[in-house]
C-alpha angles and dihedrals in degrees: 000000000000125000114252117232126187121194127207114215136167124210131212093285090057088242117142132244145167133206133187107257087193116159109243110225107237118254115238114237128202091233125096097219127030101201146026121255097216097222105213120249127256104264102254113245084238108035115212113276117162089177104035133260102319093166092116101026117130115240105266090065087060084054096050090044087055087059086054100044092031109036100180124200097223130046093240096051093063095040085057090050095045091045090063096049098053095051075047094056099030098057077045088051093054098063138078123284147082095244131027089255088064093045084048096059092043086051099080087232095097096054140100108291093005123189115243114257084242088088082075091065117102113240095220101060124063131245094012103115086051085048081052104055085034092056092049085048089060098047095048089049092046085051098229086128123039099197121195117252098264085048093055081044100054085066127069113217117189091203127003106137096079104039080049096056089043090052098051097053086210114159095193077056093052101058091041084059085050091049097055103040082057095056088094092164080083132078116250093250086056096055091042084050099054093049097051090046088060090051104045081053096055093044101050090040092048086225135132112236089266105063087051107125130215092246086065113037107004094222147009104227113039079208093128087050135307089227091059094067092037087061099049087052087058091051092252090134096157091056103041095061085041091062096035084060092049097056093056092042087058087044091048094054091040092061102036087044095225120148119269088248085083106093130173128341092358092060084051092048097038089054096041120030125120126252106288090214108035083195093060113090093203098056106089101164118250118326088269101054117121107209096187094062128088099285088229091054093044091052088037079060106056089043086055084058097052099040093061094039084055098045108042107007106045099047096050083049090063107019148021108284113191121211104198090174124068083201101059091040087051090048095050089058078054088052108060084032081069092044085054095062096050083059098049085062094046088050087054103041076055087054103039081052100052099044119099 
């Protein structure tokens, strides 16, 4: 039986309260593991660097850099900016290494439990400790310091998603970015979140969009749901996959127009089947039928379809499916991520044959 604590706090008011500090007994859960252990990925031959190699730069260079990422409309604005940069640079300057990476982690702000850069910050002049944190913004999106995760954590950025994406001139970035502002079936804290999660990624990886791997971020696009890859990340796998194949299920019947009382592999079969009679000039196969392409491949197709839908969509419709491995559940969100992008360019081939 657990031992019962009661704390006593005071808010703001000075009024007290107590609340039961009781430890909850921890629910069991059918799955056999409960997170993902993001596995690093391999270092790029050609790390990414927008601006060039400044791992050895001096600390002007760092300054300079502040006027191009951060144009300010008034004189006062960029000094500010600069001038943070440059304290930044120039406590980094005074340890030991040979690049700014090396003086970084012999810092003690890239740590466990690392303190924020904002320490640095005098007390006596204003905005200093907010240059501070600005200025380490701009290095971790320039990508001169690759910091650990706990030393990206210790600060707190109050935007650092979009400056990020701006920086990289990616444009598989750019159309992550895209994909994720147009899932308006999600709050816009959700959205913000996503995308600061990918970048956060990136950044403490040291790695472009395209070297993420699955064990990190479970897919590129989102496209098949932000919250898909969120879940897996919780350790929710059968859900995760359960959620990827719906999307594509509501993106199926969208396209081929059938009611929504079409579910599964029906709805598969229904939106993409071939002409039953290939005589009959008015039977021209499901809406989703391409009959210019190699009739094997557009009936391989539809089976594709199917199979994923049986095999990962329909039990968990129906039954407890367990995920014992992070990886499967992850590649399953990939999956119907790939099944997405056959549908973009269905959806295309539609459009390019109704315009005028």
């Amino acid at each position: 039986m657990p031992s019962r604590t009661t704390v006593e706090t005071y808010t703001v008011r000075n009024r007290r309260q107590k609340y039961d500090e009781t430890p909850r007994r921890k629910e069991p859960t059918r799955f056999s593991s409960t997170s993902v252990k993001a596995a690093p990925a391999p270092r790029p031959d050609k790390p990414p660097a927008p601006f060039g190699d400044l791992s050895r730069a001096g600390v002007t260079e760092p300054c300079d850099l502040a006027r191009v990422i951060w144009p300010s409309q008034t004189r006062s604005g960029s000094e500010k900016r600069r001038a943070g940069v440059r304290m930044l640079f120039g406590h980094l300057a005074t340890l030991p290494g040979d690049t700014w990476q090396e003086r970084w982690e012999a810092s003690g702000f890239d740590d466990e439990n690392a303190p924020p850069v904002s320490i640095l910050g005098r007390q006596t002049v204003r905005y200093d400790r907010s240059n501070m944190t600005s200025a380490l913004r701009m290095t971790f999106a320039a990508r001169i310091i690759q910091p650990s995760l706990s030393g990206f954590r210790a600060n707190k950025f109050i935007d650092y998603a979009e400056p990020f994406r701006q920086v990289q001139k990616d444009p598989g970035l750019d159309e992550f970015f895209e994909t994720v502002d147009d899932q308006r079936h999600l709050t816009a804290t959700h959205r913000l979140r996503a995308k600061f999660d990918l970048a956060c990624a990136l950044t403490t990886q040291g790695i472009a969009l395209e070297h993420l791997p699955p064990q990190h971020c479970c897919t590129t696009r989102w496209r098949t749901s932000a919250w898909a890859s969120r879940t897996v990340l919780r350790g929710d796998f059968e859900a995760a996959a359960f959620m990827a194949m719906k999307e594509v299920e509501v993106r199926v019947r969208e396209l081929a127009g059938l009611s929504n009382s079409v579910i599964g592999k029906t709805l598969m079969t229904d939106a993409f089947r071939p002409p039953k009679n290939a005589n009959d000039p008015n039977d021209h196969g499901g809406p989703l039928w391409d009959p210019t392409a190699d009739p094997g491949e557009a009936v391989a197709l539809m089976e594709l379809f199917k199979g994923a839908f049986g095999t990962f969509k329909n039990p968990a419709s129906h039954r407890r499916v367990d995920f014992a491995d992070p990886t499967e559940a992850a590649e399953v969100v990939l999956l119907a991520d790939l099944l997405m992008r056959l549908l973009d360019k269905i959806a295309a081939a539609q459009n390019a044959a109704t315009s005028p």
